[in-house]
C-alpha positions, 0 to 999 in steps of 0.5 A: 561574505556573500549571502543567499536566501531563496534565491534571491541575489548576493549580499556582500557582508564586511564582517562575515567577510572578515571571519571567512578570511581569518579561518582561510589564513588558519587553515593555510599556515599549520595545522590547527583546531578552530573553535567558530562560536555564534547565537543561534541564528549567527549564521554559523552554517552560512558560514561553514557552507561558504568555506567549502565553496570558496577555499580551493587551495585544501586539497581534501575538504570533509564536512560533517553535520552532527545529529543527536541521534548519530552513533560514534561509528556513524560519524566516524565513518561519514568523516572517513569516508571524505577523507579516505575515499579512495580506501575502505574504512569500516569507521570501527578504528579511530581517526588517527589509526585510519589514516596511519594506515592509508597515509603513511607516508603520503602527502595529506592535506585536509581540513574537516568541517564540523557543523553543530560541534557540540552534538559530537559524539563521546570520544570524536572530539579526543580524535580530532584532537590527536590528528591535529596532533599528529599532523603538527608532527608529520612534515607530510601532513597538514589537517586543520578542524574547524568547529561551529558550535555556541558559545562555551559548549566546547570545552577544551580543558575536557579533552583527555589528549595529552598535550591538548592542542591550542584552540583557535577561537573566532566569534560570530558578532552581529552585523551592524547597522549599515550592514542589517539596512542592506541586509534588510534591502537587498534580502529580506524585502524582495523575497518576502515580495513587499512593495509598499512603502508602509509595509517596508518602514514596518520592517526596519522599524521592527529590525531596530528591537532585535539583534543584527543576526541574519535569523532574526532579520529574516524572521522580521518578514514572516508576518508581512509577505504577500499571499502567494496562491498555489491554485495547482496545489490546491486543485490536486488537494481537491481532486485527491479528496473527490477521488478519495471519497469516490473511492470510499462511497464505491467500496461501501456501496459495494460492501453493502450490496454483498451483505445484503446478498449474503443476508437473503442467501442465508435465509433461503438456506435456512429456510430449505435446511429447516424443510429438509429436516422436517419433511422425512418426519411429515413423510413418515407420519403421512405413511402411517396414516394412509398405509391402511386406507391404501390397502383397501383401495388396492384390493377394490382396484383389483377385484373390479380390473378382473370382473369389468371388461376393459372400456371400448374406445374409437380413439386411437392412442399416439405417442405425443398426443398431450397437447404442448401445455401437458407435455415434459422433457424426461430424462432416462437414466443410462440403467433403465436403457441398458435393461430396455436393450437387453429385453428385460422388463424396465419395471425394477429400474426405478428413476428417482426425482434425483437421479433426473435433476442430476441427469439434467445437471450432467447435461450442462457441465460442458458449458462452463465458462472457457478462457480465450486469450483474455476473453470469458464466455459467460455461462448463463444460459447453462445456470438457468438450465439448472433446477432451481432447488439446487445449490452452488458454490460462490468463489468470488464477486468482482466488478469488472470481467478482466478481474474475473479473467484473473481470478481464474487464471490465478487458481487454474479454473478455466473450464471448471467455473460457471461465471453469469453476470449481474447487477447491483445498484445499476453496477455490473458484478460478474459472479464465479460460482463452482459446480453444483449441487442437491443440498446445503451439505454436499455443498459444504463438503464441497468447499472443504475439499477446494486447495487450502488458497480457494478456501481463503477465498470464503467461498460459501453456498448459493441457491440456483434460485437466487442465482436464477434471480441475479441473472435476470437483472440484467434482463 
């Protein structure tokens, strides 16, 4: 028989030679069951390889390899399906009912080829029996098994068919000294790259201890073959590690910088929570103290503005007279306009300090940042607008623009977002921050009210003023 190793050339083999001639002459005359034992590393599998390559006169040929892990249905369905495939079979029915059904009376010739034999599985056995069987009594049919397994892991008295069918034994011996020398020459040498002389009478020295089994005379060249670089192999493995460790320092560089930002927010809002909470007591307290010691000064004031003329002055008054230093933009909230142009007195219109900053907060919601095509406009400028003693609420924290572009397109916030861009250990990050807002609380209560995807997103609140600081890195 012809051998081949990793590509190496053939190797022509009397004895194995011999055995592939003696299963082509069972397979030919009568339908027969074919018991090929060998040792491990015989060349069993070579064998049933070579069989299906060379016989071409069997007009159906079905091989299958056993695994311990393979059920009855499994390898019934693998068999059927090479020798009936022209049908379906769903490989619950056995062997015999299957082909009794499909080929009936049609001509069958076949031979199924059973590679590890002895892991078939409980019953497969009795079912290729009962074929060979049937066949040997259907002038139509002709269907031979041939068996590779160890010696004696086959026993034939177990079957429970009745009769049982005459088992054809082949054994597997190992080849012999001439054929080992070739076998070692043209086989085992070239593939293991040897060129010294020393290295190759090593070899046959050491074939002289093992028996002739094709395993065994490949194994002898196992610790003799040259070293054979892969530098392409090894250069991927590296650069595989360097992209990995990149990627592992870039993502803790990252991480820490978020930590460290989301540490320093979360001590300036305790901080201010802190102050909010003890400025009414300090307000209230101071009003108490001075309540009395304003009323006096009030009635002074008074009785002096109606017993002293006013102060003569040459200086005439002008609107904008302070110099640019003392002069401050105000914003009239809408109420006190509307009083001013129906000719009422302004004076019971009052304008709290949080109606301005929210008057000037009002004035910056048309410069969120907008979505053109892929393009986002940044809204710096309207985030340094904002007082810095308000708050925002951070949706996200990327790296690159697009992924912002993304976030955005992904929840439908084009034109409700304020994105400014920063830098964090000499990296770019753009920040998506929504809204904002006078305190911690409605900032909370903001989030709350995002859709259930946003809030999965942990958006948390951030002062202006540390937005405000951001921005100016980039400065």
């Amino acid at each position: 028989m012809s051998m081949t190793h990793d590509g190496a050339h053939m190797v022509q083999l009397e004895s194995q030679t011999d055995i592939l001639d003696g299963l082509q002459m069972f397979t030919r005359l009568d339908s027969n069951v074919i018991y090929v034992e060998g040792e491990k590393g015989s060349g069993k599998s070579w064998l049933a390889q070579r069989f299906l390559n060379t016989d071409k006169k069997i007009q159906t040929l079905s091989f299958l390899i056993c695994l311990s892990t393979q059920t009855a249905e499994q390898q019934r369905s693998v068999l059927l399906g090479q020798l009936l495939s022209d049908s379906f079979c769903t490989g619950e029915e056995t062997l015999l009912e299957s082909l009794s059904v499909f080929r009936k009376d049609q001509e069958c010739k076949a031979t199924i080829i059973v590679d590890d034999a002895n892991l078939l599985a409980e019953h497969l056995l009795d079912e290729l029996a009962q074929l060979v069987l049937a066949a040997q009594q259907n002038p139509l049919w002709q269907i031979s098994v041939i068996l590779f397994a160890k010696p004696n892991e086959i026993d034939e008295s177990s079957l429970n068919t009745d009769p049982k069918p005459e088992f054809k034994h082949i054994t597997i011996l190992p080849l012999t000294d001439s054929e080992a020398t070739d076998f070692i020459e043209q086989l085992v040498i070239p593939v293991s790259h040897i060129d010294s002389d020393k290295k190759k009478q090593a070899i046959h020295r050491a074939a002289q201890s093992v028996v002739n089994y094709p395993a065994n005379l490949l194994a002898l060249s196992d610790s003799h073959k040259k070293p054979v670089v892969c530098w392409v192999k090894r250069s991927l493995i590296a650069l595989i590690i360097i992209l990995l460790a990149l990627g592992g320092w870039s993502w803790w560089t990252s991480y820490q910088a978020r930590v460290q930002d989301q540490q320093t927010e979360t001590d300036i809002i305790g901080q201010d929570e802190a102050k909010q909470d003890t400025l009414p007591n300090q307000v209230s307290s101071a009003s108490d103290t001075t309540s009395g010691t304003q009323s006096t000064l009030d009635a002074d004031q008074t009785q002096e503005d109606d017993t002293l003329p006013q102060a003569v002055t040459d200086k005439t008054l002008t609107v904008g007279d302070e110099s640019d230093s003392e002069q401050k933009r105000v914003v009239v909230p809408s109420k006190v306009v509307d009083a001013l142009l129906d000719g009422d007195s302004p004076k019971d219109a009052k304008v709290s300090n949080d109606e301005v900053i929210s008057a000037q907060a009002s004035s910056v919601q048309k410069t969120n940042s907008s979505l053109k095509g892929d393009q986002l406009t940044l809204a710096d400028e309207a985030l340094l607008a904002l007082p810095a003693e308000r708050y925002t609420l951070q949706l996200a924290a990327v790296t690159k623009q697009d992924e912002a572009v993304s976030f955005i397109k992904m929840y439908g916030l084009d034109g409700q977002v304020r994105v400014y861009r920063t830098l964090r250990n000499q990296q770019p990050w753009y920040i998506v921050t929504y809204q904002d807002f006078a305190s911690i609380k409605e900032t909370r209560e903001a989030a709350q009210e995002l859709s259930l995807a946003l809030q999965k997103e942990q958006p948390w609140p951030k002062s202006i003023a540390q937005v405000h600081q951001e921005i100016e890195r980039v400065k």
